[in-house]
MDTraj code that builds the backbone (N, CA, C; nanometers):
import mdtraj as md
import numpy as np

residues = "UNK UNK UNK UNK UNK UNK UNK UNK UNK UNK UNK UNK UNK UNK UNK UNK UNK UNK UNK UNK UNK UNK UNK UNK UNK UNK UNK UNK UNK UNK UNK UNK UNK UNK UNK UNK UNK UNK UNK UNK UNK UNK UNK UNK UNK UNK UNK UNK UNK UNK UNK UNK UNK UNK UNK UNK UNK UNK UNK UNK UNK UNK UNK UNK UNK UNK UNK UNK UNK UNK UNK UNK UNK UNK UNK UNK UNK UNK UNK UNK UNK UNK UNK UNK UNK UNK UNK UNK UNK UNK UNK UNK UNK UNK UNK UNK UNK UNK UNK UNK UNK UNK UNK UNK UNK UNK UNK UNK UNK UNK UNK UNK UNK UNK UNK UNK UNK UNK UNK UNK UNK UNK UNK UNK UNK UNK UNK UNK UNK UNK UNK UNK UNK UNK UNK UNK UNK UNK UNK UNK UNK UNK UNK UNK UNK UNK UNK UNK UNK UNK UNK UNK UNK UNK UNK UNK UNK UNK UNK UNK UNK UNK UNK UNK UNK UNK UNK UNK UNK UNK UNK UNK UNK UNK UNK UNK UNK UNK UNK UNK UNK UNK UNK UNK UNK UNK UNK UNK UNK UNK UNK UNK UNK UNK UNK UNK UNK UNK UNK UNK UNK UNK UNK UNK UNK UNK UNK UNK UNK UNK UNK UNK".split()
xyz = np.array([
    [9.8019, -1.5224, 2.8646],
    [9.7501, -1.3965, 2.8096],
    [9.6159, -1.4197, 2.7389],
    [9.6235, -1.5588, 2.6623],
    [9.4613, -1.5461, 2.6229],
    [9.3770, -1.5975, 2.7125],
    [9.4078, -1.6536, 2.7393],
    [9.2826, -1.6739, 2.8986],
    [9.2833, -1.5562, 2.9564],
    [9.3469, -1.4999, 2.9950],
    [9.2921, -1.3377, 3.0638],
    [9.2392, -1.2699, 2.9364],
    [9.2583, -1.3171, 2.8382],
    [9.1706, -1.1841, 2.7457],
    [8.9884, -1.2415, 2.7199],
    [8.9984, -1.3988, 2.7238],
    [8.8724, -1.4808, 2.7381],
    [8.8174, -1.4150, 2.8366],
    [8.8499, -1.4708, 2.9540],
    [8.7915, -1.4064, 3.0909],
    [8.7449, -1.2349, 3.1030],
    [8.8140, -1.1876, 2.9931],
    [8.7786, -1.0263, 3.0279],
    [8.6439, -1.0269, 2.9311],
    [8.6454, -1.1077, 2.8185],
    [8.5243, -1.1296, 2.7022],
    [8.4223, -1.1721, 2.8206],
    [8.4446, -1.2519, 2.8581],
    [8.3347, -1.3380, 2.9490],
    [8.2338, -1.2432, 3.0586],
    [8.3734, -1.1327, 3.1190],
    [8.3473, -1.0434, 3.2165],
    [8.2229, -0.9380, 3.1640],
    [8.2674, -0.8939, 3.0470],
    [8.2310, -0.7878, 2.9815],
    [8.0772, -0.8253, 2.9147],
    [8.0476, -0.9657, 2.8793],
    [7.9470, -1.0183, 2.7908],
    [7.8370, -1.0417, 2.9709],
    [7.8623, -1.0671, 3.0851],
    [7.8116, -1.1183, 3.1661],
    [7.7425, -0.9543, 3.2062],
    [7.8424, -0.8853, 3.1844],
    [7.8015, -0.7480, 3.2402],
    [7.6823, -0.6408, 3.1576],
    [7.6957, -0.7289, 3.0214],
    [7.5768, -0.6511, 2.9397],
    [7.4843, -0.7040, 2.9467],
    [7.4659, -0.9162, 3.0101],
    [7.3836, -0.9435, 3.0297],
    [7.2775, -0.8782, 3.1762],
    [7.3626, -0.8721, 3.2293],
    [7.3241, -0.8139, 3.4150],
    [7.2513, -0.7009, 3.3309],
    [7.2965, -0.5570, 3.2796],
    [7.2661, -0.4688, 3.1966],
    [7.1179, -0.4429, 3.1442],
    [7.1241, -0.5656, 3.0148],
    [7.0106, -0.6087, 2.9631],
    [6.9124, -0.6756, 3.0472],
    [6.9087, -0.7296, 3.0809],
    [6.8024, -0.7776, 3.2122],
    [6.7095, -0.6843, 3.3009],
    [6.8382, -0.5858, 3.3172],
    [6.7810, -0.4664, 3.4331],
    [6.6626, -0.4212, 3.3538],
    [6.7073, -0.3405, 3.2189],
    [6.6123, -0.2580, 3.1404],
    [6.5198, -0.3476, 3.0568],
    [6.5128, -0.4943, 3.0709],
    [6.3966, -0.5325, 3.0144],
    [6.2809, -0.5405, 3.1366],
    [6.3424, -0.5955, 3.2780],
    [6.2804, -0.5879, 3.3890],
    [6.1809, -0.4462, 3.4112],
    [6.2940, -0.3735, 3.3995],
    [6.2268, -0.2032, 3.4462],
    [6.1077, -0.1940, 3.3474],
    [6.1127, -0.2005, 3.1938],
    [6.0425, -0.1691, 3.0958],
    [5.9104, -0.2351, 3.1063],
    [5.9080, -0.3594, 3.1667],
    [5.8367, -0.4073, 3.1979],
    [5.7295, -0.3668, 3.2812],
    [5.7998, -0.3316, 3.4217],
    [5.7028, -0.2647, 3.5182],
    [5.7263, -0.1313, 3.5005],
    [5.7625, -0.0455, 3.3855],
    [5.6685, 0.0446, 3.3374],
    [5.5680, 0.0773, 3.3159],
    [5.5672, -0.0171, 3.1755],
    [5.4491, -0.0365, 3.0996],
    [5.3582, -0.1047, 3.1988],
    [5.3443, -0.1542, 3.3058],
    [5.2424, -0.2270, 3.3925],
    [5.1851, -0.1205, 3.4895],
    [5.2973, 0.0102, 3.5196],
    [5.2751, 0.0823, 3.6182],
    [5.1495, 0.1596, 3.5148],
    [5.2534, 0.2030, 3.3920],
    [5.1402, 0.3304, 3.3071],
    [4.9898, 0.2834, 3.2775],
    [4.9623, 0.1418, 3.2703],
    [4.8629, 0.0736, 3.2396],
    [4.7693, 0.1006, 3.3553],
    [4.8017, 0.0658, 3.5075],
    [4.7510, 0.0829, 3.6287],
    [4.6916, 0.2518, 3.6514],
    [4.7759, 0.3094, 3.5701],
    [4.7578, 0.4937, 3.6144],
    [4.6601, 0.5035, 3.5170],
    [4.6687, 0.4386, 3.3566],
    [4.5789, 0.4883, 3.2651],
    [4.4397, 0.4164, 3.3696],
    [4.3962, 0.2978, 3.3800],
    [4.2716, 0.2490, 3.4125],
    [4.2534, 0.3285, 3.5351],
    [4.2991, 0.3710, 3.6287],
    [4.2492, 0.4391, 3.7195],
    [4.1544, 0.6313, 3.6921],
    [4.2691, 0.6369, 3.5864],
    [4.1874, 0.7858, 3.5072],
    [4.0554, 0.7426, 3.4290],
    [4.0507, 0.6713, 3.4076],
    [3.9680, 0.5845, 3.2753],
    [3.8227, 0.5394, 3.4284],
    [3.8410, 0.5198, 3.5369],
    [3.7279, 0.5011, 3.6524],
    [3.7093, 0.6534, 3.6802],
    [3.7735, 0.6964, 3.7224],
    [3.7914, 0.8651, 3.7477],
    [3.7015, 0.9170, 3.6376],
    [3.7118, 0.8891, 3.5321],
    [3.6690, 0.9370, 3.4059],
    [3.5153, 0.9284, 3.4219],
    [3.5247, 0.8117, 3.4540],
    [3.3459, 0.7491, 3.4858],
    [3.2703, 0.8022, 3.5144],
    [3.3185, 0.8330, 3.6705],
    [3.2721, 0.8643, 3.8228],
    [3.2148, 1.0812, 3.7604],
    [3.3174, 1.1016, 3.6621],
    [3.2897, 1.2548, 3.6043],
    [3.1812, 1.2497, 3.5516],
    [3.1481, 1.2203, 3.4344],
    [3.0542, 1.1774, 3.3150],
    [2.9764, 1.0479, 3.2887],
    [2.8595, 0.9897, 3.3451],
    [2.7817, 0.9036, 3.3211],
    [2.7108, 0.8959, 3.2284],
    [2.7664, 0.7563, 3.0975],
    [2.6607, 0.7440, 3.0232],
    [2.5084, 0.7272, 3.0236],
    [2.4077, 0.7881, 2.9611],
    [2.2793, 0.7775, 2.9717],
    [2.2182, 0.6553, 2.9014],
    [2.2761, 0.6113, 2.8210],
    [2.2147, 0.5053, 2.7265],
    [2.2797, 0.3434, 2.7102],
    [2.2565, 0.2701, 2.7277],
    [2.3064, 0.1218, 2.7339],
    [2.2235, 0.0437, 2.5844],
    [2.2131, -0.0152, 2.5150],
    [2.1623, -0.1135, 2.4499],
    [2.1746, -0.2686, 2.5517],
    [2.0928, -0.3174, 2.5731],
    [2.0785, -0.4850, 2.6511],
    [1.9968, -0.5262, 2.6137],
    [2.0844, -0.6789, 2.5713],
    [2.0199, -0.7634, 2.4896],
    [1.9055, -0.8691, 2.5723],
    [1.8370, -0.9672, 2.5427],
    [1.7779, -1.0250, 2.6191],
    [1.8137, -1.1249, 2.6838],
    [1.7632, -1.1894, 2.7573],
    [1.8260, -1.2612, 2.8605],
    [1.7922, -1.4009, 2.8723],
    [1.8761, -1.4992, 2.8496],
    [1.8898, -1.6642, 2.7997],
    [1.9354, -1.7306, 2.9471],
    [1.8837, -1.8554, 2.9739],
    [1.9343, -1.8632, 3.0824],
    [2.1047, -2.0181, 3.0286],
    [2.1548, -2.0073, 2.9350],
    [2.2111, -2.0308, 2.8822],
    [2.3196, -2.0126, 2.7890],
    [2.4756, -1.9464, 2.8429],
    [2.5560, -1.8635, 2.7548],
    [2.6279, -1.8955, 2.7091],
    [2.7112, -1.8282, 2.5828],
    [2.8136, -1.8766, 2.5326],
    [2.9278, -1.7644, 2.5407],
    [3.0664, -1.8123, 2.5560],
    [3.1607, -1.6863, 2.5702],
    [3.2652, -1.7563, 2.4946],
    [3.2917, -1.6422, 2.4135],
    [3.4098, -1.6539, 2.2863],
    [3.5017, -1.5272, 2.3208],
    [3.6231, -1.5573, 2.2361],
    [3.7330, -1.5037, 2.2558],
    [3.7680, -1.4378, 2.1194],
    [3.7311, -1.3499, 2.0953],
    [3.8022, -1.2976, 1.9550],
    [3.9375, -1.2445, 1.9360],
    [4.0146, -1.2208, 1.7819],
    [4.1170, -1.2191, 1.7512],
    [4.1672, -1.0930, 1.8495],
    [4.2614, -1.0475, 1.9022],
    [4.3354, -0.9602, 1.9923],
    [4.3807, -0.8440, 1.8629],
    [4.4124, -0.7144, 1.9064],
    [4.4718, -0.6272, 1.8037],
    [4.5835, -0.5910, 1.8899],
    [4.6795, -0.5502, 1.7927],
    [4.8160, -0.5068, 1.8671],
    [4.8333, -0.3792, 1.9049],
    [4.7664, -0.2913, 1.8702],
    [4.7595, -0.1936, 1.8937],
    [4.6908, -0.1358, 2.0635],
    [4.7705, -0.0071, 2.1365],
    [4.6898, 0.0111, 2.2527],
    [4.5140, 0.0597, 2.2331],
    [4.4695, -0.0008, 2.2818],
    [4.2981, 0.0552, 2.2847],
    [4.2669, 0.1306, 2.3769],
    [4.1589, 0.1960, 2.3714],
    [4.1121, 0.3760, 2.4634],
    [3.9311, 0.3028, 2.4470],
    [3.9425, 0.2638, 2.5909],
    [3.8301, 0.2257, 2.6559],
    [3.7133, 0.3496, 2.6826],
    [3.5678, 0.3501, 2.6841],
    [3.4955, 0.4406, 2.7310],
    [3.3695, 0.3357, 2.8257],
    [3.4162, 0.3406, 2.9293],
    [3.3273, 0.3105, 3.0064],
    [3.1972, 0.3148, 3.0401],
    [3.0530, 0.2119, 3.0776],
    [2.9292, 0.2408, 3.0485],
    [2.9174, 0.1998, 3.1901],
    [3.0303, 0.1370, 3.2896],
    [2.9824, 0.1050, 3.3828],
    [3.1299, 0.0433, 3.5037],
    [3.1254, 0.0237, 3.6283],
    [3.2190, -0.0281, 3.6840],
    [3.1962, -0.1092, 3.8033],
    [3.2546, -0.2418, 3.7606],
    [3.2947, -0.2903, 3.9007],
    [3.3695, -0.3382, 3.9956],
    [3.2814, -0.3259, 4.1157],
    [3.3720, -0.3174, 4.2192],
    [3.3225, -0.4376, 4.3689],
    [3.4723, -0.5054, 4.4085],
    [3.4157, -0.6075, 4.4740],
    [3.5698, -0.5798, 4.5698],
    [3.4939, -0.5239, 4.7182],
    [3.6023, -0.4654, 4.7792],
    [3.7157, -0.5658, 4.8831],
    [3.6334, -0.6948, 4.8606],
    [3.6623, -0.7872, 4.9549],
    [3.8149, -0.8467, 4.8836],
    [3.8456, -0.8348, 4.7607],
    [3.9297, -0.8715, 4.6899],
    [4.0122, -0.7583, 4.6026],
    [3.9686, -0.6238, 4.6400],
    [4.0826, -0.5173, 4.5752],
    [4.0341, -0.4873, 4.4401],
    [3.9291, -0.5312, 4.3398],
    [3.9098, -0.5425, 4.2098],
    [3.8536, -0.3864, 4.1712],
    [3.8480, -0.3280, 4.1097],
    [3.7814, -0.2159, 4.0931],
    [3.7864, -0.2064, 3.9070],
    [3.7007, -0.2369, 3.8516],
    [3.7318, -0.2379, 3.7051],
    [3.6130, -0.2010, 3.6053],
    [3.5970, -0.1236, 3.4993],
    [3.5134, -0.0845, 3.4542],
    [3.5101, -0.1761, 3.3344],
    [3.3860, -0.1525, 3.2648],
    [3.3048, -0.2702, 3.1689],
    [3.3019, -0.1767, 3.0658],
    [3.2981, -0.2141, 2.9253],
    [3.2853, -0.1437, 2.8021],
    [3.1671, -0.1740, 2.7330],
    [3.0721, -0.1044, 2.6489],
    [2.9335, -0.1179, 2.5986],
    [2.9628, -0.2860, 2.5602],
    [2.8344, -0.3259, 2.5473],
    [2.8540, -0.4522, 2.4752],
    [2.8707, -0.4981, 2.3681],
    [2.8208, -0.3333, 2.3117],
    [2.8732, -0.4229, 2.1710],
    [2.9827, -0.3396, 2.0602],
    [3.0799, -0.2979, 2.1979],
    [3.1890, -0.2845, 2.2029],
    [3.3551, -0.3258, 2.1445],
    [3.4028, -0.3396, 2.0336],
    [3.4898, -0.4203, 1.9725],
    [3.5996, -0.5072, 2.0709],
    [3.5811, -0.4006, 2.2149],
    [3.6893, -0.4308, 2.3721],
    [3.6167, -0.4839, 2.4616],
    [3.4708, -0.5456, 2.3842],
    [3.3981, -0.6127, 2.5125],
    [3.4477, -0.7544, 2.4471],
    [3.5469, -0.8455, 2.5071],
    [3.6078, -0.9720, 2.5416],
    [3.6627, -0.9425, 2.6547],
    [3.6971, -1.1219, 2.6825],
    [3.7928, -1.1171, 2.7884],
    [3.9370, -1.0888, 2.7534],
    [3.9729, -1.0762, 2.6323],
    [4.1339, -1.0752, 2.5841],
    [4.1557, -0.9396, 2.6099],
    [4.0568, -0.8132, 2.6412],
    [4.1059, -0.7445, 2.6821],
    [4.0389, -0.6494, 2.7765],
    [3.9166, -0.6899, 2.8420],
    [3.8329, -0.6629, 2.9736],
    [3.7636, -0.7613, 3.0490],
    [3.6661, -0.6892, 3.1609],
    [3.5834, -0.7760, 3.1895],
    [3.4710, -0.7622, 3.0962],
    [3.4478, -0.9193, 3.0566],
    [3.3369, -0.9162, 2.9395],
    [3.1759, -0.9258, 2.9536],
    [3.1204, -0.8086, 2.8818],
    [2.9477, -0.8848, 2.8990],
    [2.9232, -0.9547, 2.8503],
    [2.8281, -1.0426, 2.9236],
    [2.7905, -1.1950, 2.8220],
    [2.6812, -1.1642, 2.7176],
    [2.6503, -1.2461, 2.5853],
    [2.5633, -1.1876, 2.5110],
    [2.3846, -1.2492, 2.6655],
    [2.3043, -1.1655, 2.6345],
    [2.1598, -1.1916, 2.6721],
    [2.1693, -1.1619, 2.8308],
    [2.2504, -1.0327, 2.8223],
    [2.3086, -0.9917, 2.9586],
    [2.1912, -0.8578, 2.9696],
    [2.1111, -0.8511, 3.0782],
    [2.0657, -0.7296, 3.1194],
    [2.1385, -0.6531, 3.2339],
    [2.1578, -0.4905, 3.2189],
    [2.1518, -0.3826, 3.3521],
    [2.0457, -0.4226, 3.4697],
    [2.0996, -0.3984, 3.5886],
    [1.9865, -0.4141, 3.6760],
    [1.8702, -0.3153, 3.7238],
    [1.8569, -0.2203, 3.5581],
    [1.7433, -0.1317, 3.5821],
    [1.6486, -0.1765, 3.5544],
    [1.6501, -0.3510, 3.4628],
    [1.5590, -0.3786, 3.4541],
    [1.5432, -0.5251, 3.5342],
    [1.4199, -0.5127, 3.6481],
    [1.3509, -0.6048, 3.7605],
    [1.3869, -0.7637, 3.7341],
    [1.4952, -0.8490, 3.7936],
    [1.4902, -1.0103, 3.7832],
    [1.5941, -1.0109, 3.6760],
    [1.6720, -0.8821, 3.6553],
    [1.7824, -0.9653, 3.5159],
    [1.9019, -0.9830, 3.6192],
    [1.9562, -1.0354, 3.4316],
    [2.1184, -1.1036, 3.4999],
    [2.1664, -1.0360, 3.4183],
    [2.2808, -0.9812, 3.5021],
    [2.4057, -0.9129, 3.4351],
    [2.5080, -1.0168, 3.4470],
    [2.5669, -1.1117, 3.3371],
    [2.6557, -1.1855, 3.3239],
    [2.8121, -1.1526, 3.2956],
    [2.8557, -1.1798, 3.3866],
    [3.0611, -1.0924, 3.3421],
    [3.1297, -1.2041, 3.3185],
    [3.2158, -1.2236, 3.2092],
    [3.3225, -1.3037, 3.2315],
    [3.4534, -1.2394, 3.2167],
    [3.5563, -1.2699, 3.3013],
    [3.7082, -1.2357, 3.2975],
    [3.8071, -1.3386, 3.3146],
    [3.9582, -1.3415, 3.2726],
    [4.0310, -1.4341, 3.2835],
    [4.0590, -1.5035, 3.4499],
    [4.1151, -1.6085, 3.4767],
    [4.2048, -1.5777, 3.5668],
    [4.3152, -1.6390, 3.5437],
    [4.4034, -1.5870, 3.5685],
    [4.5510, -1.6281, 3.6169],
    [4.6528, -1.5228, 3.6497],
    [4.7729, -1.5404, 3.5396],
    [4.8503, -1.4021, 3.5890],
    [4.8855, -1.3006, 3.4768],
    [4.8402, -1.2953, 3.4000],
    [4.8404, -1.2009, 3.2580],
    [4.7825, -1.0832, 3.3457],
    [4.8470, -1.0012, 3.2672],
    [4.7832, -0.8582, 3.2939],
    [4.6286, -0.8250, 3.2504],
    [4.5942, -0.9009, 3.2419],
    [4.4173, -0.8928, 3.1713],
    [4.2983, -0.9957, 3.2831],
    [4.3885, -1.0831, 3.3778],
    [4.3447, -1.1325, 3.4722],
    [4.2598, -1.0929, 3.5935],
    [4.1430, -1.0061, 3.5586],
    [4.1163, -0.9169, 3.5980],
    [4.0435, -1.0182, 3.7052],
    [3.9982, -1.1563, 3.7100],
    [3.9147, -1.2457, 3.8169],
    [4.0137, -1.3169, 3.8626],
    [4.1385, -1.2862, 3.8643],
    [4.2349, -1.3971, 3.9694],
    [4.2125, -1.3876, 4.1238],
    [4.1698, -1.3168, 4.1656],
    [4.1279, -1.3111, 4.2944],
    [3.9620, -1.3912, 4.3498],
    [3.9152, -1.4466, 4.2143],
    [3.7371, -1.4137, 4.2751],
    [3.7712, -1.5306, 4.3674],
    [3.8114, -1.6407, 4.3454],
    [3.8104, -1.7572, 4.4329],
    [3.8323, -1.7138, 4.6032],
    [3.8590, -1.5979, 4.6135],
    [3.8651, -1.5444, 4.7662],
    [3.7339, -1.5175, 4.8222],
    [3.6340, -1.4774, 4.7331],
    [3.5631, -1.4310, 4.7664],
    [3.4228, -1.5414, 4.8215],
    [3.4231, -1.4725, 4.9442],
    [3.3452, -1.5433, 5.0312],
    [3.1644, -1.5358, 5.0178],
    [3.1414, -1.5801, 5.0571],
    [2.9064, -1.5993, 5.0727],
    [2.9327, -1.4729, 5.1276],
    [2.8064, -1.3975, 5.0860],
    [2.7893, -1.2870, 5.1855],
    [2.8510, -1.1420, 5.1184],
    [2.9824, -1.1780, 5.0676],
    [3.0497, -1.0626, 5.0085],
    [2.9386, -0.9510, 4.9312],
    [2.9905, -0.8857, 4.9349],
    [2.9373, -0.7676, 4.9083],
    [2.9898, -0.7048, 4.7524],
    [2.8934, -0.7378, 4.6111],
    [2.9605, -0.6628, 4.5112],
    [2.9055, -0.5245, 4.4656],
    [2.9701, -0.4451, 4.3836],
    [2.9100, -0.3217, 4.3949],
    [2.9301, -0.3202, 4.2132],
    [2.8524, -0.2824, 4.1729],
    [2.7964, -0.2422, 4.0042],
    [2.7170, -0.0352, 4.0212],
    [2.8274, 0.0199, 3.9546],
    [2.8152, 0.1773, 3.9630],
    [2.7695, 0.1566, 3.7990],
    [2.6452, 0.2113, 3.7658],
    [2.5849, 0.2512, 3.6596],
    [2.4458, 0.3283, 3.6104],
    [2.4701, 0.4194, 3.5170],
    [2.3954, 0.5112, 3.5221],
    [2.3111, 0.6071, 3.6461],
    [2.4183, 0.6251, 3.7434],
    [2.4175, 0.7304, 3.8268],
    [2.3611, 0.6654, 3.9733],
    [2.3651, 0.5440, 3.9629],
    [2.3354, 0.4150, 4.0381],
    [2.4578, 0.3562, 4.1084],
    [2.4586, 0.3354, 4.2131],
    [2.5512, 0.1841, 4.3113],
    [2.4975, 0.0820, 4.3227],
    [2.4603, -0.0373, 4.2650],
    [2.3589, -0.1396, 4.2430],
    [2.4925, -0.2309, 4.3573],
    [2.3917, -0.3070, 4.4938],
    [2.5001, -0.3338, 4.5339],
    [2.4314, -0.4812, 4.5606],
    [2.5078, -0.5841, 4.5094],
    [2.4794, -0.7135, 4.5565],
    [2.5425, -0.7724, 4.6408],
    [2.4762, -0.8915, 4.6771],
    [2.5319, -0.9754, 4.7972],
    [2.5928, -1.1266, 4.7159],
    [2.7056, -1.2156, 4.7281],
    [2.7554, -1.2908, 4.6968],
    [2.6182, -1.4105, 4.7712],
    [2.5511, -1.5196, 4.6896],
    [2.4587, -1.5794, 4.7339],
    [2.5281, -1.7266, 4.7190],
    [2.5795, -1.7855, 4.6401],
    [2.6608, -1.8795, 4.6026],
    [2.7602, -1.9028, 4.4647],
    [2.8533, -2.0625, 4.4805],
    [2.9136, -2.0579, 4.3814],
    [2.9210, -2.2252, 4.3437],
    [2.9283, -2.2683, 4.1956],
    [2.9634, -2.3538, 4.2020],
    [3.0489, -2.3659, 4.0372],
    [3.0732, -2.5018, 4.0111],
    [3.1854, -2.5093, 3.9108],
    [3.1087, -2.5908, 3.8409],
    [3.1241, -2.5725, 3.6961],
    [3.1178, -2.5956, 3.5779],
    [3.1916, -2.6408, 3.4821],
    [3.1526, -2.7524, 3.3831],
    [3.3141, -2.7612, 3.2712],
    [3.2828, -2.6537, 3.1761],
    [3.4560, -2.6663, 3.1682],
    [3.4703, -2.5122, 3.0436],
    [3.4289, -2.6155, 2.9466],
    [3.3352, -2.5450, 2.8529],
    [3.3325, -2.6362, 2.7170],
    [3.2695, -2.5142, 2.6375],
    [3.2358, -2.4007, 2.6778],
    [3.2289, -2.2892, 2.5482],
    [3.0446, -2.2453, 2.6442],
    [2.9654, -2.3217, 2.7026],
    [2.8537, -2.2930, 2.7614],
    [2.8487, -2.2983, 2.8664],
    [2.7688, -2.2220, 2.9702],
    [2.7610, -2.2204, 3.1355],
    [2.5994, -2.2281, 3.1752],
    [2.5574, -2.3130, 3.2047],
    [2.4721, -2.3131, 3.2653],
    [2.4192, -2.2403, 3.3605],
    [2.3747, -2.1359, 3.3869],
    [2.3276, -2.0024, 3.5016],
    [2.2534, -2.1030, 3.6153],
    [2.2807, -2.1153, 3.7013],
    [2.1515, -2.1502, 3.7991],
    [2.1515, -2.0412, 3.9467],
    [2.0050, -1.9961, 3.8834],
    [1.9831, -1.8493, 3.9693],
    [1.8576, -1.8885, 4.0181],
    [1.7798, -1.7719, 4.0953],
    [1.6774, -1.7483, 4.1216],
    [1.6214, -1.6381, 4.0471],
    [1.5046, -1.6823, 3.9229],
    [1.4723, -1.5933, 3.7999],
    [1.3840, -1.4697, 3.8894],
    [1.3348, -1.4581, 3.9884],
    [1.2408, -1.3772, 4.0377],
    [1.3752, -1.2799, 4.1409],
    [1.4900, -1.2613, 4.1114],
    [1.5716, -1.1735, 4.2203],
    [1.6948, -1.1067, 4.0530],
    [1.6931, -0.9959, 4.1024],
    [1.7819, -0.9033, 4.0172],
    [1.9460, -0.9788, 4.0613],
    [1.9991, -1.0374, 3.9586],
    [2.1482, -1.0815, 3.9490],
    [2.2579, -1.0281, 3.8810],
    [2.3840, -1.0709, 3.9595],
    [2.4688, -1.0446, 3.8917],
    [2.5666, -1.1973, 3.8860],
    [2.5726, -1.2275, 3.7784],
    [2.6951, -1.3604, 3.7301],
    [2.8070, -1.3383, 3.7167],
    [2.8849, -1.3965, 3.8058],
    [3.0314, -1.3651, 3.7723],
    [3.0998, -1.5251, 3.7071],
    [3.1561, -1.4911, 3.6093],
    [3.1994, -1.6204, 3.5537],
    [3.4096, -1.6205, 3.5347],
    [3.4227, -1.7404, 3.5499],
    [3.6113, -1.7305, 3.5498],
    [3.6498, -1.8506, 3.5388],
    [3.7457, -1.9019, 3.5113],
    [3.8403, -2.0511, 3.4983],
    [3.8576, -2.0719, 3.6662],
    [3.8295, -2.2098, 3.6870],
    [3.8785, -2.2459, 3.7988],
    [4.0216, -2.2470, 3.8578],
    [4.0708, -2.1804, 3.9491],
    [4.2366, -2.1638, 3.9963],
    [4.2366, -2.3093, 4.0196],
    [4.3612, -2.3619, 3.9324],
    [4.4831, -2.4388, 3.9061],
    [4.3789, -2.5531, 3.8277],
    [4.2828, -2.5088, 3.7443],
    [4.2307, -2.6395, 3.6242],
    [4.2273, -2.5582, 3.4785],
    [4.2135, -2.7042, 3.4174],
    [4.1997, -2.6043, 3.2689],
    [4.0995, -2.6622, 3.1913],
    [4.0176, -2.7020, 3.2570],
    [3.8867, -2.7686, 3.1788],
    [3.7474, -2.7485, 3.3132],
    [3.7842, -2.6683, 3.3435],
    [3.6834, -2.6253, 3.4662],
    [3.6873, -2.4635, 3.4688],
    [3.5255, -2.4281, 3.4942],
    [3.5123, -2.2921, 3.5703],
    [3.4260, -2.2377, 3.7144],
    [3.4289, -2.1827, 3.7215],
    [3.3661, -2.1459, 3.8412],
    [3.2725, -2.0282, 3.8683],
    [3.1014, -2.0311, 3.8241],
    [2.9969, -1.9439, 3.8506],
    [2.9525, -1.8822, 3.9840],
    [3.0010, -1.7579, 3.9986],
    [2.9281, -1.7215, 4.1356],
    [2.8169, -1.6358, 4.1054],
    [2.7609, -1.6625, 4.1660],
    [2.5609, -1.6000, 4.2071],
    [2.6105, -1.4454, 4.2705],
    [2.5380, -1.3659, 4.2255],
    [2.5051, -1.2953, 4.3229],
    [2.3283, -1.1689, 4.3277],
    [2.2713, -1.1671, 4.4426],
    [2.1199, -1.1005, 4.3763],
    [2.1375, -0.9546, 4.4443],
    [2.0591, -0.8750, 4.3987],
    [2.0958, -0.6952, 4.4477],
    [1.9852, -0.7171, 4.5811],
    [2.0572, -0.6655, 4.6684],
    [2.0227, -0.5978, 4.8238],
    [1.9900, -0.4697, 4.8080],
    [2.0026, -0.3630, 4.7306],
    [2.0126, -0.2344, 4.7282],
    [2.0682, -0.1367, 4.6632],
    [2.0166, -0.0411, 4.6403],
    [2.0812, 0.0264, 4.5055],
    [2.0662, 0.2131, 4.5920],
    [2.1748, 0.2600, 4.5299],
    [2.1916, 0.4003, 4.6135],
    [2.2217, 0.5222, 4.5048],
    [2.2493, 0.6253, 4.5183],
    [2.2785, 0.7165, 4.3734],
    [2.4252, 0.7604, 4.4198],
    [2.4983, 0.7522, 4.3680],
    [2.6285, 0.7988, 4.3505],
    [2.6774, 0.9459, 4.3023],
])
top = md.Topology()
chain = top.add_chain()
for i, resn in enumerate(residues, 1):
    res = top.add_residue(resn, chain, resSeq=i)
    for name in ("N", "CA", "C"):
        top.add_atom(name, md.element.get_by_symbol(name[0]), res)
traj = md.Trajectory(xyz[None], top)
């Protein structure tokens, strides 16, 4: 009799675990789904209302990217700009720079001495995570091939570049840019997939710009 009453404890404790599991699972890809619906209104949002005004700082051929303290609270992004690199699914908008949500802990980040490409021979420098956090917004770049095609929508602009090269760098807090200073760029910067003392700079210079 007490072994069948164990076994029914056992039954009953296994069954709230099965239970509990389900609804931490589900809650999970909730909150991942509502996140996906908010950033898609939040591009939508964009594509409505284009900011007119940017502040950009000047342009170093030498950067530094820091990580500041995270807040717990949800944040309400306003977009100055978005990008998009179709070869890899990414579609993600950028926050002013000097923005309290311009990091990577919780976007894609502008680098400080980052110019728009309204102005002739700059670099627009991005950095984003990669791996598998929900903030991993460059886990894909390593797909991306020479040639690719990136697209930067700003101020009523499709600034569209061509992927020119890539190479790797140690993470140590600075990245060395090596561009061509006489061609309008865009820098994409990220951790190398599967290192943790390495990153990986891809080039890219504008082919063409269209109005949206």
């Amino acid at each position: 009799m007490k072994r069948k009453r164990e076994n029914k404890w056992l039954l009953l404790f296994g069954i709230l675990l099965i239970f509990s599991s389900i609804f931490i699972i589900s809650f999970d890809i909730y909150k991942n789904t509502k996140k996906e619906i908010q950033e898609v209104e939040l591009v939508e949002d964009f594509f409505q209302e284009v900011p007119s005004e940017v502040e950009e700082p000047i342009e170093e051929e030498e950067v530094s990217i820091q990580e500041n303290k995270v807040e717990t609270s949800s944040p309400t992004y306003n977009y100055v700009a978005i990008l998009e690199i179709p070869s890899v699914g990414l579609k993600r908008g950028i926050v002013d720079f000097n923005s309290k949500y311009n990091n990577v802990k919780y976007n894609i980040q502008i680098i400080e001495h980052s110019e728009f490409p309204i102005v002739e021979n700059s670099n627009l420098i991005l950095a984003g995570h990669n791996g598998s956090s929900n903030v991993s917004f460059f886990k894909n770049l390593y797909k991306v091939k020479e040639d690719s095609l990136i697209y930067l929508y700003y101020d009523g602009y499709k600034y569209i570049y061509k992927l020119n090269h890539s190479y790797d760098t140690a993470k140590d807090g600075k990245v060395e840019i090596k561009r061509n200073r006489y061609k309008t760029t865009i820098t994409l910067i990220t951790c190398k997939k599967n290192t943790d003392n390495m990153q990986t700079v891809y080039i890219g210079y504008l082919v063409d710009k269209v109005e949206y």
